[in-house]
C-alpha positions in Angstrom: 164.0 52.0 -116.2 162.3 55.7 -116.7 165.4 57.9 -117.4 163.9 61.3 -118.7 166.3 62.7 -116.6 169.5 61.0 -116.3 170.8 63.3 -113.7 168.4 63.1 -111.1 169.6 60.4 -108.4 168.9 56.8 -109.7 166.4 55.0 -107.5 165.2 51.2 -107.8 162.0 50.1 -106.3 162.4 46.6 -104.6 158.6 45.0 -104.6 158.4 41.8 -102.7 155.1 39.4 -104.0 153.5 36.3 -103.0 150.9 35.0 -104.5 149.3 38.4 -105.0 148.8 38.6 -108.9 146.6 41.4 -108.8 147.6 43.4 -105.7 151.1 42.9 -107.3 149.5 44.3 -110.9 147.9 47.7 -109.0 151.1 48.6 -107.5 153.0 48.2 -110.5 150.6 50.1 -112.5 151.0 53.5 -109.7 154.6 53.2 -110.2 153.7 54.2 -114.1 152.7 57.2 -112.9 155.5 58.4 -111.5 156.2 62.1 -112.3 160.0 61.3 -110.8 162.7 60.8 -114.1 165.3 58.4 -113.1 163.6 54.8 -111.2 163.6 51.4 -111.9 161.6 48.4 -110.5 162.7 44.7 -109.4 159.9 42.7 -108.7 161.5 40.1 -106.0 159.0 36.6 -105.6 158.8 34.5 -103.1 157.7 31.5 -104.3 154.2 32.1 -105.9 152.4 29.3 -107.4 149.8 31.5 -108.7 150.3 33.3 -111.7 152.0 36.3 -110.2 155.6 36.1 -112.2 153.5 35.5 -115.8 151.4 38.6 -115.2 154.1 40.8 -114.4 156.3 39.9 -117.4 153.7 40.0 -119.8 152.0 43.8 -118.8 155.2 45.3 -117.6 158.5 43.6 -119.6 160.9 46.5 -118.3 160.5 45.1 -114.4 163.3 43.0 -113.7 162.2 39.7 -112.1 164.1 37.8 -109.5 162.5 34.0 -108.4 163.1 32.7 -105.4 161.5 29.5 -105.8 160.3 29.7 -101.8 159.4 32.3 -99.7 162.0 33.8 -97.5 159.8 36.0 -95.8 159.8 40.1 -96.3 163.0 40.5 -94.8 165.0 37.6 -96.8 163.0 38.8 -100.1 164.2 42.3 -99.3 167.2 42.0 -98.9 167.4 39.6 -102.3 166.4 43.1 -103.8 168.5 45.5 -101.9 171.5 43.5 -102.9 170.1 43.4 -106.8 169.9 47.5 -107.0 173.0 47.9 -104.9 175.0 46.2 -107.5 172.7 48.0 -110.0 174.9 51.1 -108.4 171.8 52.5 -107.8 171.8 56.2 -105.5 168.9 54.7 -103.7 166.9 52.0 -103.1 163.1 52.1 -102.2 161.5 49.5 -100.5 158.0 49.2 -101.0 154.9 46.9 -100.0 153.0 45.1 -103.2 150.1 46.3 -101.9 150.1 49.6 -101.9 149.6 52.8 -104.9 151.6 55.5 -104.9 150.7 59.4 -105.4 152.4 60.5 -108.9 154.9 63.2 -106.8 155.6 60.6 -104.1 158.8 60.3 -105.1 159.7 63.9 -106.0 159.6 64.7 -102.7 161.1 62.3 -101.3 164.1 62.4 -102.9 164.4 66.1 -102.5 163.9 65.9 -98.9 166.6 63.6 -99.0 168.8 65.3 -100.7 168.5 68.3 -98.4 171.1 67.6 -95.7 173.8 64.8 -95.5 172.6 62.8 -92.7 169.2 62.3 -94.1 169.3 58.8 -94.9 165.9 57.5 -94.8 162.4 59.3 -95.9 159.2 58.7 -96.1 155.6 59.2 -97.5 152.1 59.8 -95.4 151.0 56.6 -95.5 147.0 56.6 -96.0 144.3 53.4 -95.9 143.4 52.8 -99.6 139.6 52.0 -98.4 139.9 55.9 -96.6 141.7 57.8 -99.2 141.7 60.6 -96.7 142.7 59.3 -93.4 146.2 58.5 -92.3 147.0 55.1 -91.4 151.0 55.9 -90.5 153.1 59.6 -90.8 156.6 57.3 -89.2 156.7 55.4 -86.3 157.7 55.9 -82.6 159.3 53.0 -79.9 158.2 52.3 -76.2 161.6 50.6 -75.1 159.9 50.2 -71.8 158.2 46.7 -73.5 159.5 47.9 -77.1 155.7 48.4 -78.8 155.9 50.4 -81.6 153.6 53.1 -82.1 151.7 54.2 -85.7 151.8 58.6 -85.6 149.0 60.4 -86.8 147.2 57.0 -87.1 143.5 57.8 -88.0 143.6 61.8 -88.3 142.6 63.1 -91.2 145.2 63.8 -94.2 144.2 67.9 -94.3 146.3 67.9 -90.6 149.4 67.5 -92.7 148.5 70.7 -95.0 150.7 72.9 -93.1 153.4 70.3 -91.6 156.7 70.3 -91.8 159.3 67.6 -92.0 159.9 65.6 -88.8 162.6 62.9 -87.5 160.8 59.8 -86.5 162.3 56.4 -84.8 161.5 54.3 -87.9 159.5 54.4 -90.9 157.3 51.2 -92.1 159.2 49.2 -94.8 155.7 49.0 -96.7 156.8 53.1 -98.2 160.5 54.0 -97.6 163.5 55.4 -99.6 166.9 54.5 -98.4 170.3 55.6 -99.3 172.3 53.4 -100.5 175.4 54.4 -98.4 172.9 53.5 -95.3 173.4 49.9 -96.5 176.5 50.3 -96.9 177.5 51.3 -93.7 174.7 48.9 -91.5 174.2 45.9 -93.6 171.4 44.1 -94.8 167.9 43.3 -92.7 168.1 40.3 -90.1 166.6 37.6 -91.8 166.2 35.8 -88.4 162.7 38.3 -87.8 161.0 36.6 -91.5 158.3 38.9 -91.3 157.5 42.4 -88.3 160.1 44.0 -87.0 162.7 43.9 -89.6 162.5 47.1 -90.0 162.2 48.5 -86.7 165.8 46.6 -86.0 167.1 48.2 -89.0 166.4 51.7 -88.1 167.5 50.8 -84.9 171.1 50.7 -86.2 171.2 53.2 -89.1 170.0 55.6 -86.3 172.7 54.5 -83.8 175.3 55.0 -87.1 174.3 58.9 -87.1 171.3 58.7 -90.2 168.1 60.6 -89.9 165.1 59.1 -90.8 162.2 61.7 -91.9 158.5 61.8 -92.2 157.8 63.7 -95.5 154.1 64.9 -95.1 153.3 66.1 -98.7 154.5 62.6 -99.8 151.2 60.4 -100.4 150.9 56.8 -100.6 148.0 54.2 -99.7 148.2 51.0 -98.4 145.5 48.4 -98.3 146.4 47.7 -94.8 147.3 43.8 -93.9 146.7 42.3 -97.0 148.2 39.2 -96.5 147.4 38.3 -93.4 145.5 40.5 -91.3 146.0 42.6 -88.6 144.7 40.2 -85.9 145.3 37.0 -87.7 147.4 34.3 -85.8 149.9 34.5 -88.1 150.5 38.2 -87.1 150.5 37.7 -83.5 153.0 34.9 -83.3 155.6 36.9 -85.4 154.9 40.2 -83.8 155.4 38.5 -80.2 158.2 36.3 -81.2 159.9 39.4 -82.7 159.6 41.8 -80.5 161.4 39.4 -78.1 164.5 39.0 -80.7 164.6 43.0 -81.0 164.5 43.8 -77.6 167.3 40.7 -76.5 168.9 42.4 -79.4 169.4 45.9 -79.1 168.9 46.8 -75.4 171.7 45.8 -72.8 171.8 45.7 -68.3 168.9 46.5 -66.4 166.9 48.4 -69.9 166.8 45.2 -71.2 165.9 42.9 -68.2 163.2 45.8 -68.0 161.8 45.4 -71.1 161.8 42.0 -71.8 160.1 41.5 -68.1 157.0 44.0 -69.3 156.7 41.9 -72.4 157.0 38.7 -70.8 154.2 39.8 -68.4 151.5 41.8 -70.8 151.8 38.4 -73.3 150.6 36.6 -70.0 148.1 38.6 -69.3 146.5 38.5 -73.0 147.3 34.4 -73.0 145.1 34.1 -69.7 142.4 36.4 -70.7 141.9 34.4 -73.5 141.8 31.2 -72.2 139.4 32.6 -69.2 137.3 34.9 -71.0 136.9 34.1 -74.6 136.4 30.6 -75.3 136.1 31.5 -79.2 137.8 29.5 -81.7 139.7 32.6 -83.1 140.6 34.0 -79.9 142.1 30.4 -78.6 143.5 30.6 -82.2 145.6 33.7 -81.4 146.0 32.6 -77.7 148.0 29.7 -79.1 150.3 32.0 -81.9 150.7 34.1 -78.5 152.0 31.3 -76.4 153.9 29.6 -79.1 155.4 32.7 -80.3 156.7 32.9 -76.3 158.2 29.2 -76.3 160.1 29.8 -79.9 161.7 33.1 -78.4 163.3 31.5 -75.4 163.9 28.5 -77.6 165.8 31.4 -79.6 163.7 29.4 -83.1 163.8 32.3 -85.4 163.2 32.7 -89.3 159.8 31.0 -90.5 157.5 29.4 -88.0 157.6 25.6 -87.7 155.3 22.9 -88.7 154.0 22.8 -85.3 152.9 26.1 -85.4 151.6 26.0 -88.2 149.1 22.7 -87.0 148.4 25.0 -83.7 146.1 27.7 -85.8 144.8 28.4 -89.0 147.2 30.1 -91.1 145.3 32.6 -93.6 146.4 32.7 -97.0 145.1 35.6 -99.5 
């Protein structure tokens, strides 16, 4: 832990890998820079059976390293290191993506932004594409609860149409770059482990907003991510959680005819993608996502949450990085 100033509020970086030694290795190595005087890291793994944990220990001995011994997806590994700094006593914990480097006053100003008023609960950095240094991939996120898509702001402007912005409220901010308080947690719980991986976060938010807790886009804070890593944007992988998910957030959080509403759009664009690709691209990769689309439908009304199944699994290739 980097204490050159003991008084600041204590943060702890939670870092979630899977077999990403090097990925893993670069992140760690941003958090070095830190200009901030009071953080710590846990380095929570999922599982790895590459040489991820060895690596870690040996180049950086002051990150704390929780096993898992299988992966519990990002929201099960999360919350493995939520629970680790909260009992750390920590002021706040920041959740952060291993695949990702972090500007040196990232957390500077995060922390002062959060700091500013009481009901600030959650901030977070500009979020840039590591192969475009200067273009923004996310500035927070925004919710259609018509169908419940989520929406990246600012995606693909440039970074110089932050220079004169100011602090804004968004719906959610991407768990790949976001500080939390810890009293958030306290007062809303853990992440739903049930989502594995997507959405996590956007049901999250969901309730610290609905317990009175701002969440705030910080534009001066930096960060770039080198975007889908793991799996890729498109991959099947992607589209069977996304869909599945986005049917357990809406059945979640929405109620009477809002809900009935939203799950009907859903239901109906998923269709529409699932036929196009069975009627217009006879591809191997797009039948690949048609089937993570269709199966992803099935394990939502089956209400089969958590990791996918074997069957899935057979139904597409599953990328692996």
């Amino acid at each position: 832990m980097r204490q050159d100033d003991s008084s600041a509020p204590s943060v702890m970086f939670v870092v979630v890998n899977w077999n990403q030694r090097q990925l893993t290795l670069d992140c760690l190595a941003s958090l070095q820079e830190q200009n901030y005087g009071n953080f710590a890291v846990v380095l929570v793994d999922n599982g790895s059976e590459d040489d991820s944990v060895t690596a870690v220990r040996a180049a950086y001995p002051e990150v704390t390293v929780l096993e898992n011994g299988r992966n519990l997806g990002i929201a099960g590994a999360n919350n493995v290191g939520i629970k680790h700094a909260l009992k750390a006593n920590v002021d706040y914990v920041f959740l952060l993506n291993n695949d990702t480097t972090v500007d040196p006053d990232m957390l500077t100003h995060l922390v002062a932004i959060a700091e500013s008023e009481p009901d600030v609960g959650i901030t977070g950095p500009t979020m840039l594409y590591f192969n475009q240094p200067d273009v923004i991939w996310c500035a927070g996120n925004s919710v259609n609860w018509n169908n419940g898509d989520t929406r990246r702001l600012d995606q693909n402007a440039p970074l110089s149409s932050m220079q004169n912005a100011a602090c804004r409220d968004v719906n959610f901010i991407t768990s790949c770059a976001v500080l939390i308080k810890r009293q958030v947690f306290d007062e809303v719980g853990l992440m739903d482990e049930r989502y594995f991986i997507y959405y996590d976060e956007t049901d999250w938010f969901y309730r610290a907003t609905a317990a009175g807790w701002r969440s705030v886009h910080v534009p001066w804070a930096k960060m770039w991510h080198k975007v889908s890593a793991t799996m890729g944007e498109t991959s099947p992988t992607t589209d069977y959680y996304m869909v599945r998910n986005n049917f357990l957030y809406l059945s979640k959080n929405l109620k009477g005819v809002k809900r009935v509403k939203a799950l009907t759009n859903a239901t109906l664009r998923n269709v529409k993608v699932i036929v196009a690709y069975t009627l217009k691209n006879r591809n191997v990769a797009r039948l690949h996502n048609r089937n993570a689309k269709a199966l992803a439908m099935r394990d939502a009304i089956l209400q089969r949450w958590g990791p996918m199944g074997p069957d899935v699994k057979s139904a597409f290739s599953v990328k692996k990085s």
